[in-house]
C-alpha positions as a Markdown table, in Angstrom:
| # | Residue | x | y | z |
|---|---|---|---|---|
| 1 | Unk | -110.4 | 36.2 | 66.0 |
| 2 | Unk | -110.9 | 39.5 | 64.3 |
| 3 | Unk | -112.8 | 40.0 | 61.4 |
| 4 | Unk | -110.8 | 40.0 | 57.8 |
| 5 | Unk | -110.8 | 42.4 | 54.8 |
| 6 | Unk | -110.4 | 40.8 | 51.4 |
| 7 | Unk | -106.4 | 42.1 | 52.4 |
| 8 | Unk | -106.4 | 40.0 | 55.6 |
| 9 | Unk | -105.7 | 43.8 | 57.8 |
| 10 | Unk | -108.2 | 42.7 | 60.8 |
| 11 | Unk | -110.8 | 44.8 | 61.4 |
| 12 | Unk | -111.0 | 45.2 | 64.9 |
| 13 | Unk | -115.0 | 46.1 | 66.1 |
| 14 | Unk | -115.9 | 48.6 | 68.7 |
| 15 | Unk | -112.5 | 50.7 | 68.4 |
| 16 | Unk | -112.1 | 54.5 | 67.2 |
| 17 | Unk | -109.8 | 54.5 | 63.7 |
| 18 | Unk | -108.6 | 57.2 | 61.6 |
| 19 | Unk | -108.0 | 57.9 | 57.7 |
| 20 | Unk | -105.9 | 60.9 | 56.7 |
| 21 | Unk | -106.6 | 62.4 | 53.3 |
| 22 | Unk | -104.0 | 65.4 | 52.4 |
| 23 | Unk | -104.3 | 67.9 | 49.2 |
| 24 | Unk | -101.4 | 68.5 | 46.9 |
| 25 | Unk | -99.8 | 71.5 | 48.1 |
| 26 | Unk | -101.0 | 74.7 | 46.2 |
| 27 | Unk | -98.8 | 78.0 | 45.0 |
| 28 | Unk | -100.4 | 81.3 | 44.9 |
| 29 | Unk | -98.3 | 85.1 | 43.9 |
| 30 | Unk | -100.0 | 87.8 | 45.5 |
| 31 | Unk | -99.1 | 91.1 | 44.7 |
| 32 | Unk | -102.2 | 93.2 | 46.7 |
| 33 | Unk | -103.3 | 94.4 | 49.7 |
| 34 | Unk | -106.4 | 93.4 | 49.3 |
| 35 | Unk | -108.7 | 90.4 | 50.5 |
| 36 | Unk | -107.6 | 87.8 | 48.7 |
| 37 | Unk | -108.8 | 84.1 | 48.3 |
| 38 | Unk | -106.3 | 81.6 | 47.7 |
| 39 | Unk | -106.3 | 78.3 | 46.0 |
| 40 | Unk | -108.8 | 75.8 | 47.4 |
| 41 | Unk | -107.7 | 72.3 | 48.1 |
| 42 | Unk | -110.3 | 69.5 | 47.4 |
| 43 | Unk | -110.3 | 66.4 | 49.4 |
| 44 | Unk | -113.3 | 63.7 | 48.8 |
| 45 | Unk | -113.1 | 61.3 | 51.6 |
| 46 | Unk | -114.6 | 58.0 | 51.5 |
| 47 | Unk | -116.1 | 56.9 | 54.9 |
| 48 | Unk | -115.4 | 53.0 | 56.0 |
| 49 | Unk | -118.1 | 50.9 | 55.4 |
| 50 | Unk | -120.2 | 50.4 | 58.5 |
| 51 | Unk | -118.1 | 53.1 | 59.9 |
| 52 | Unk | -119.9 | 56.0 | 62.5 |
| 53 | Unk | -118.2 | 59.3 | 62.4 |
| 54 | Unk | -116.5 | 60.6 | 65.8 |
| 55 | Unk | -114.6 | 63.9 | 64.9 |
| 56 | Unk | -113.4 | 65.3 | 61.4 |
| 57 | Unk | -110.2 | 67.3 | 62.0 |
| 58 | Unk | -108.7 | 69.7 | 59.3 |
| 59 | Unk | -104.7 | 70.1 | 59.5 |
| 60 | Unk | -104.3 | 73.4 | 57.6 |
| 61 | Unk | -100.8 | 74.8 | 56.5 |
| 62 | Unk | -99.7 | 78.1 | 54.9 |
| 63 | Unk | -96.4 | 79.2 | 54.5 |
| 64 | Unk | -95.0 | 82.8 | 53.3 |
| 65 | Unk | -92.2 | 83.6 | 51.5 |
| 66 | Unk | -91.8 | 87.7 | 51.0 |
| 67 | Unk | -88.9 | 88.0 | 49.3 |
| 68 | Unk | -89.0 | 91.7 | 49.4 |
| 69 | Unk | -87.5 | 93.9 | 52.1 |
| 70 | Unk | -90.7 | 95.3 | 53.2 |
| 71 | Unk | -92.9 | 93.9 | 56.1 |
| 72 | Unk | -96.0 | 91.9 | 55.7 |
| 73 | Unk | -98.3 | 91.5 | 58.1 |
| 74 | Unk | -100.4 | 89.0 | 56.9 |
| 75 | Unk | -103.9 | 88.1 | 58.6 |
| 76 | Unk | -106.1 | 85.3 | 57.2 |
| 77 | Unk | -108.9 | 83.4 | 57.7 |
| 78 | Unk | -109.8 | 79.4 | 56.9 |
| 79 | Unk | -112.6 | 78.8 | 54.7 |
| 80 | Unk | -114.2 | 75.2 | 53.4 |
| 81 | Unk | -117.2 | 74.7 | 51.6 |
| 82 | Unk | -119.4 | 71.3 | 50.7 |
| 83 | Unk | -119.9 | 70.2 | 46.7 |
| 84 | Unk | -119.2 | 73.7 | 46.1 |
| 85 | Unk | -121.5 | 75.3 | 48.0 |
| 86 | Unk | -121.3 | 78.7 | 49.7 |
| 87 | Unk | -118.1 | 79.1 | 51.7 |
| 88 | Unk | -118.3 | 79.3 | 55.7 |
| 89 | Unk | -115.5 | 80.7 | 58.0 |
| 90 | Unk | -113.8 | 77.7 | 59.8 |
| 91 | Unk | -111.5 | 79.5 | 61.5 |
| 92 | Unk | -110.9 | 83.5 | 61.4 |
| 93 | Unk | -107.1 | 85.0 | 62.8 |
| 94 | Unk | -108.5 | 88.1 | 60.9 |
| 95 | Unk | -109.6 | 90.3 | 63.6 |
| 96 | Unk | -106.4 | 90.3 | 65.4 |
| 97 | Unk | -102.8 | 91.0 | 63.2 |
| 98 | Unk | -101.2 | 89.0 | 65.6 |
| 99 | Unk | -102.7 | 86.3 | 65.0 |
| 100 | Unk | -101.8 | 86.1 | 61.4 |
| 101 | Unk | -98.3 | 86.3 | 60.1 |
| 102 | Unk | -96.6 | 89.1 | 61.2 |
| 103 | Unk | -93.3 | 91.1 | 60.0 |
| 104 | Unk | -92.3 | 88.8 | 57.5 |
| 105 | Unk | -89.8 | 91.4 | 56.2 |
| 106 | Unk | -87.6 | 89.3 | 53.0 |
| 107 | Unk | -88.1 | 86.4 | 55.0 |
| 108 | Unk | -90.6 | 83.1 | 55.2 |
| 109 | Unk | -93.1 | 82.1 | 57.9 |
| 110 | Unk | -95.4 | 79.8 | 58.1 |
| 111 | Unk | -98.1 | 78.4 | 60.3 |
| 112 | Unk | -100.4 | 75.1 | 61.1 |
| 113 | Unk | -103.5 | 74.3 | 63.1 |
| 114 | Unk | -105.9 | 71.9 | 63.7 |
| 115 | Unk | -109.7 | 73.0 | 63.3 |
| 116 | Unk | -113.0 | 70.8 | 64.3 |
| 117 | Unk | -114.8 | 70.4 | 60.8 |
| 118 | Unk | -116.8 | 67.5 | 62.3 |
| 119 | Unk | -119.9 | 69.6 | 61.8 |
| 120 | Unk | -119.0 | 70.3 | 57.7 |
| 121 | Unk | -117.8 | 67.2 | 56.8 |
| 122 | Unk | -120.6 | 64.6 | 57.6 |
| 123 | Unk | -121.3 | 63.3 | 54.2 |
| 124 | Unk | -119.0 | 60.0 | 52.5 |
| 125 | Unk | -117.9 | 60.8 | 48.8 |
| 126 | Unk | -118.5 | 64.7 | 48.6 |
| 127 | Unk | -116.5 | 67.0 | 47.9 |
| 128 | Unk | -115.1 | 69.4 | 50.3 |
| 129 | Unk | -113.1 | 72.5 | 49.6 |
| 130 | Unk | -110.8 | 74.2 | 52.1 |
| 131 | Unk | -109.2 | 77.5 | 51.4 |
| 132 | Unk | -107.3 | 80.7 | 53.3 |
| 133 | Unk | -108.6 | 84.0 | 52.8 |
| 134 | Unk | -105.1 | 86.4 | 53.3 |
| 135 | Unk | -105.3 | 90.3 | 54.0 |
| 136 | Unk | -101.5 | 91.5 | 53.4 |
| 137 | Unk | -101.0 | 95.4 | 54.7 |
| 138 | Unk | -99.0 | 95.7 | 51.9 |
| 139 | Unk | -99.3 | 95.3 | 47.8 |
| 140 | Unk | -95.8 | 93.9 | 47.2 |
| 141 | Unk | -95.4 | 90.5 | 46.1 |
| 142 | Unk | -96.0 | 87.2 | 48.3 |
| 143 | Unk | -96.0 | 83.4 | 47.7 |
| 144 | Unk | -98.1 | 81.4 | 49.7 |
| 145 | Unk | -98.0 | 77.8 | 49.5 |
| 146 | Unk | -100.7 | 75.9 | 51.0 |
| 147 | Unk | -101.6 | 72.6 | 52.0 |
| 148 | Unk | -104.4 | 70.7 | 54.0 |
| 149 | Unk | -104.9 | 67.3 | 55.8 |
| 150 | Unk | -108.3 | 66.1 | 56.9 |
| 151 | Unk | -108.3 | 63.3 | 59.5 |
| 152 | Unk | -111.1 | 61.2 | 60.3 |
| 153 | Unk | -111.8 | 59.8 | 63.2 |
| 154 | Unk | -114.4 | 57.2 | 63.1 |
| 155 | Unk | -116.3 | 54.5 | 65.1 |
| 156 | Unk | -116.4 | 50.5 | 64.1 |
């Protein structure tokens, strides 16, 4: 018989889990064509007790609304930090405007992906920041809205 928590879940030894922790979305009006950091989202995940980390995985979301009639093409980059320390790329769709989010002429778009952050997030109970950096071609106004999901994958 399996182990019990004080909530009589099982705790089943020598099994991978995972824990999700997700970030309220955030709202950002850009009106530049400049490089511009948006708002972080903070999560502070608590590792299981006894737990061995596997793989941290970062679900990042943006989504565009122009609701102008002139094109955006939108390239951006995906930033976290530790305790509020220096910044490091974790993902960059910068280099190529195809990559980013492209003609978004009066219209929305959006994109997701997953991104290894096993190497950044090793430590239980800090705080982590994640972020996009967006480059817009063009200075008219933009909403963003962003969100982020880190999922841990651990070891019992």
């Amino acid at each position: 018989m399996p182990e019990a928590v004080p909530n009589d879940i099982p705790i089943i030894q020598n099994t991978e889990q995972e824990t999700e922790w997700v970030t309220a979305p955030n709202c950002d009006t850009i009106a530049s064509a400049a490089l511009t950091n948006l708002t972080p989202g903070t999560i502070t995940p608590i590792f299981p007790a006894g737990a061995t980390l596997v793989r941290a995985i970062l679900i990042a979301n943006i989504h565009l609304a122009n609701i102008t009639a002139n094109p955006h093409h939108v390239a951006f980059s995906v930033q976290g930090n530790i305790g509020g320390g220096a910044y490091q790329t974790l993902l960059n769709l910068a280099a190529t405007a195809q990559l980013g989010l492209v003609a978004a002429d009066g219209c929305t778009d959006s994109w997701s992906g997953a991104i290894d952050v096993t190497a950044l997030v090793t430590t239980s109970g800090s705080v982590y920041n994640f972020r996009f950096v967006i480059d817009s071609d063009n200075a008219n106004t933009v909403r963003y809205i962003t969100s982020f999901a880190l999922v841990l994958i651990y070891h019992m």
